[in-house]
C-alpha positions in Angstrom: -6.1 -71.4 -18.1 -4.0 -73.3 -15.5 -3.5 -76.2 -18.1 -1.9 -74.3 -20.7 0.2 -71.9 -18.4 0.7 -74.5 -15.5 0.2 -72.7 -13.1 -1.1 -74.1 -9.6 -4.0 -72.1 -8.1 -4.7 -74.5 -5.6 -3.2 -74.4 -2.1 -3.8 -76.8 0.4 -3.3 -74.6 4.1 -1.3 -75.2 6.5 1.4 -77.8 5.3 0.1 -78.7 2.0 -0.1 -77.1 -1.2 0.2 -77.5 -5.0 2.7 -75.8 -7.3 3.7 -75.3 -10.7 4.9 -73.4 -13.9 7.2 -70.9 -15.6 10.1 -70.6 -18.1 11.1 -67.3 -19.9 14.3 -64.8 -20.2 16.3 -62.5 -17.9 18.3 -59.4 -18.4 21.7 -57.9 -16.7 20.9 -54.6 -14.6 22.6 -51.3 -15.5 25.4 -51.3 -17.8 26.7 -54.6 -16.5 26.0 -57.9 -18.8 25.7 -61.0 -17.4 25.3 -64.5 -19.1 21.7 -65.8 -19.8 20.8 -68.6 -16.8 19.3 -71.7 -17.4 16.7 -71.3 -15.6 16.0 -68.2 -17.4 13.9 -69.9 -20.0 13.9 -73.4 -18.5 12.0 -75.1 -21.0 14.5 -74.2 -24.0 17.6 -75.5 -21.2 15.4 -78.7 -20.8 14.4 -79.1 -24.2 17.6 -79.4 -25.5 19.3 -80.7 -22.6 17.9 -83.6 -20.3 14.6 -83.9 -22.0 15.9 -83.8 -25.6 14.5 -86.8 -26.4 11.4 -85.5 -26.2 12.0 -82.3 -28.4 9.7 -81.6 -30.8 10.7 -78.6 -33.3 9.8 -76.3 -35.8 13.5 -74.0 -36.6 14.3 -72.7 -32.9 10.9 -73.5 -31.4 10.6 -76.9 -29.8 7.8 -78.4 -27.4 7.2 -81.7 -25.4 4.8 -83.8 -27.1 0.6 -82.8 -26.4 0.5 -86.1 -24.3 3.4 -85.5 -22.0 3.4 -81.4 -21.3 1.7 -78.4 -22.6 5.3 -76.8 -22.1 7.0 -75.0 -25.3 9.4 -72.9 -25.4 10.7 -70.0 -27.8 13.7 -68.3 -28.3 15.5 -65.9 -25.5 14.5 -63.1 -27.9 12.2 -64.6 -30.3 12.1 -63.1 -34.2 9.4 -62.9 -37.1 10.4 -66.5 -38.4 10.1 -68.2 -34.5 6.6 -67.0 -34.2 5.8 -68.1 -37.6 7.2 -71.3 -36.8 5.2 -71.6 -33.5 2.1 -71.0 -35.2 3.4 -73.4 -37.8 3.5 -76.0 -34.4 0.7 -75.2 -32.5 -1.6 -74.7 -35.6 -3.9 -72.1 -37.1 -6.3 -70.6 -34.1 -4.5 -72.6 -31.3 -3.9 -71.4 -27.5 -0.5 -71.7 -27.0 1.4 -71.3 -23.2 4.1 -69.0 -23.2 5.0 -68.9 -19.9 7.6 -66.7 -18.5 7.6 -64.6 -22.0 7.7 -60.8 -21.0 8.0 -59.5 -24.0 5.2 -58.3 -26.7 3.2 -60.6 -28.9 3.0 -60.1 -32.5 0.4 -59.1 -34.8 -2.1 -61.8 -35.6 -1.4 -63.2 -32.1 -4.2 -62.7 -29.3 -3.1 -62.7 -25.4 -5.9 -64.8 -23.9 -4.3 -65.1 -20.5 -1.7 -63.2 -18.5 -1.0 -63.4 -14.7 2.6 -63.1 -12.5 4.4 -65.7 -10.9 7.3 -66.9 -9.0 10.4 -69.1 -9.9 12.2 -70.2 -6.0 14.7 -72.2 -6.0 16.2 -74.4 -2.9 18.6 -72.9 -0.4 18.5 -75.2 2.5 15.4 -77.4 2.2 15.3 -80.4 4.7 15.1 -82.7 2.1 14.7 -86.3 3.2 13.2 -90.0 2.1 10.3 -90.6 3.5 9.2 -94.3 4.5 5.6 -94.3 3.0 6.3 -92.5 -0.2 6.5 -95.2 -3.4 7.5 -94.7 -7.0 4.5 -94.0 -9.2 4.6 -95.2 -12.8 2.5 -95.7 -16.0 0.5 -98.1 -14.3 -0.4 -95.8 -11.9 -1.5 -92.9 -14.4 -5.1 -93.8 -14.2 -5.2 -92.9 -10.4 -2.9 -90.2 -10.9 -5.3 -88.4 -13.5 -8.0 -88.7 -10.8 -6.0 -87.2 -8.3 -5.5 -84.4 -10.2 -9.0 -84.1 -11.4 -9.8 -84.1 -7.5 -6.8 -81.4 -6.5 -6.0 -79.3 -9.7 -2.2 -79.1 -8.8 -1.3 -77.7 -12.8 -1.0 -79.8 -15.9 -0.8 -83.2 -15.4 -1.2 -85.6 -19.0 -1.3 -89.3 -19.6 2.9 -89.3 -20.3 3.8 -86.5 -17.6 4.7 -89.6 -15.4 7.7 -90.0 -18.0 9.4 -86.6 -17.2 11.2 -87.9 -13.7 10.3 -89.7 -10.7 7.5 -89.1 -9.1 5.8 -90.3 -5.4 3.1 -91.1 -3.8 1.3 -92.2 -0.7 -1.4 -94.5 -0.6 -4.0 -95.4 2.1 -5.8 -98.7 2.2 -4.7 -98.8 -1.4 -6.1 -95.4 -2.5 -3.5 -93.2 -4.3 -4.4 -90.2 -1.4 -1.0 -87.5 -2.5 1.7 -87.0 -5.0 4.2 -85.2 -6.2 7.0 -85.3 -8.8 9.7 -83.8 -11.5 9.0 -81.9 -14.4 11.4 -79.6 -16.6 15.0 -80.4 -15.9 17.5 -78.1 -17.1 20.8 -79.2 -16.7 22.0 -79.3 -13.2 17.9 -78.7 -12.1 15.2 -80.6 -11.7 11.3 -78.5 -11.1 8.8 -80.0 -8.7 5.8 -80.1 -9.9 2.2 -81.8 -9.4 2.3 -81.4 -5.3 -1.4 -82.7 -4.2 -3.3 -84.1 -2.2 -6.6 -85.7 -1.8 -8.9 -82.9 0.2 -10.0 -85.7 3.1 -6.6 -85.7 3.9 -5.4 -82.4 3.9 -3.8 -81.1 7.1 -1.6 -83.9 7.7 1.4 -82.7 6.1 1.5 -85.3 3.3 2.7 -82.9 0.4 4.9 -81.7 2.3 6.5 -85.1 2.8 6.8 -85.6 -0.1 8.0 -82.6 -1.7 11.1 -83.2 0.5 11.4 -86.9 -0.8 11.2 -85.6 -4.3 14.3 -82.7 -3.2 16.3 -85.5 -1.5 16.2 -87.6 -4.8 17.3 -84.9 -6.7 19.8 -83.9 -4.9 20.8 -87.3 -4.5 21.9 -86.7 -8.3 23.9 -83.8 -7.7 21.4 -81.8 -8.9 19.4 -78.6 -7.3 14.9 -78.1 -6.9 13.1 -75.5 -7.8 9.7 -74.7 -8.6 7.5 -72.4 -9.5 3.9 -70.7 -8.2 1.3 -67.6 -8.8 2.2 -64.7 -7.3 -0.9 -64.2 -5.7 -0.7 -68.0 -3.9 1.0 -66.2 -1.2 0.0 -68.8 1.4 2.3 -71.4 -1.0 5.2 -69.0 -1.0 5.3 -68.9 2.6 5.4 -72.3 2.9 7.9 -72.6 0.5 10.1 -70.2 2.0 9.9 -71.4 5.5 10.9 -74.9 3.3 14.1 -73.8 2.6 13.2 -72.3 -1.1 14.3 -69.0 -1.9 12.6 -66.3 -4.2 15.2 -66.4 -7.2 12.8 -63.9 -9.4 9.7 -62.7 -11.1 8.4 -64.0 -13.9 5.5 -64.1 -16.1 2.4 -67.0 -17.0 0.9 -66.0 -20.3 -1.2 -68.2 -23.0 -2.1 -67.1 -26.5 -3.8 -67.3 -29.8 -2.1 -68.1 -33.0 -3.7 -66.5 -35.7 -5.3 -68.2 -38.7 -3.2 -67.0 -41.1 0.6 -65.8 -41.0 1.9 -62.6 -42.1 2.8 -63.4 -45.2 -0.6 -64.3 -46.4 0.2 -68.5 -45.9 -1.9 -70.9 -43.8 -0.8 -71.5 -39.9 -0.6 -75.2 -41.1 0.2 -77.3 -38.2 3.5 -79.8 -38.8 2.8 -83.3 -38.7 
C-alpha cells in the first residue's frame, strides 16, 4: 500500500534511511481552541497554496495530477457532498490515499489500509550543501524511477521531479542516492524520496543529502519536515538525533470508493 499512502517502509541502518507521507487535521485540547495549522492537513495548505498550479478539483476536494503524486486531500472536516465529490474524482471502485484522515469513513466506502505515522519537523538540523550532490531533473527521471524500484523510499511518479528540487549523487555516472521536496505548504517544504542504492548503504549518503535538501529550503526562508511509520523507529532516531523533532501523530489510511453513491447515481470519474 506504500504507493497510495506514501509511506516509507524502508530504512537503510545506520546513517541512511527513506521517509515519507502524511497530511490530515488537528484539534485544540480541553476547552482551549486553537487555530487549525498548516501542517495539519498539508496537502489541502499545499494544494491551494504553493502547488496550486497543480490543483485538481471536484467542490472542496482537490488532488495533484495521477502522474505527479498520489496525494489528495479533503476537507478539515469533510461532509456528505466532499465524499461524493472524491468518489466523483477518484472514480467508481478506486483506492484512494487518505492519509492523516482520523476520522470515520462513510457508508459505501471500504478501508483497505490503515497504519500510524509520524509528522517531525526541523528544530536544529545541521543543514548544509554538500559538494557531490547535483540537481536532478526530467531528464534524469528514468534513473530516478530505477532507483526507486531498487530502494522503495514511497511514491515516486514520472512528474514528482516537478514538485521541488531534488539531489543526487552519482558514481562513475550511476545515479547511486537521492532525495528531494514534496508537499510545500506555505512557509514548509516535506522531504521526501531519501534513498539509496543498497551497494552503497552505510556511507552516509542519504544523510548528506537530506541536509543539502534542508539547507536549500531554508535557504528560502522556509522550514523541513517530513514524515515516517511509526513503527520505522530506527528512522525516527535518526531523525531526531538530525535535529527533527516529533511535532505529532498522525494517521496513513487508503480506501475504496464505492460503485455507486448514496443517492443511487454512478461514481463517474471527472474528466
Amino acid at each position: 500500500m506504500s504507493d497510495l499512502t506514501g509511506t516509507d517502509t524502508g530504512t537503510d541502518t545506520g546513517t541512511d534511511t527513506g521517509t515519507d507521507t502524511g497530511t490530515g487535521t488537528g484539534t485544540g485540547s480541553g476547552d482551549v481552541t486553537t487555530a487549525p495549522h498548516v501542517l495539519d492537513n498539508p496537502a489541502l495548505a499545499s494544494l491551494t497554496g504553493p502547488h496550486a498550479h497543480f490543483a485538481e478539483r471536484r467542490g472542496r476536494v482537490l488532488r495533484y495530477p495521477l502522474d505527479v503524486s498520489p496525494w489528495l486531500a479533503l476537507p478539515s472536516e469533510p461532509d456528505a457532498d466532499d465524499w461524493a465529490d472524491l468518489a466523483a474524482l477518484a472514480g467508481p471502485g478506486a483506492e484512494v490515499p487518505l492519509a492523516g484522515y482520523c476520522g470515520e469513513v462513510p457508508d459505501g466506502w471500504e478501508v483497505t489500509f490503515r497504519a500510524e505515522g509520524v509528522q517531525l519537523v526541523d528544530e536544529g538540523l545541521a543543514a548544509a550543501p554538500d559538494a557531490e550532490a547535483v540537481r536532478l531533473g526530467p531528464a534524469d527521471v528514468p534513473e530516478m524511477l530505477e532507483l526507486v524500484a531498487r530502494t522503495q523510499p514511497g511514491p515516486f511518479l514520472p512528474r514528482t521531479v516537478e514538485m521541488g528540487t531534488y539531489l543526487g549523487i552519482r558514481r562513475e555516472g550511476a545515479l547511486i542516492a537521492m532525495a528531494g521536496e514534496r508537499l510545500h505548504p506555505p512557509g514548509w517544504t516535506e522531504i521526501s524520496a531519501v534513498c539509496t542504492d543498497p551497494a552503497f548503504r552505510g556511507e552516509g549518503l542519504a544523510t548528506r543529502l537530506l541536509l543539502a535538501v534542508a539547507h536549500g529550503v531554508r535557504e528560502r526562508g522556509e522550514t523541513p519536515f517530513l514524515h515516517a511509520s511509526a513503527r520505522n523507529t530506527n528512522a525516527i532516531r535518526l531523525y531526531e538525533s538530525l535535529g527533527f523533532r516529533l511535532r505529532r501523530s498522525t494517521a496513513f489510511l487508503a480506501a475504496r470508493a464505492p460503485e455507486h453513491l448514496s443517492d443511487g447515481r454512478a461514481a463517474v470519474p471527472v474528466p
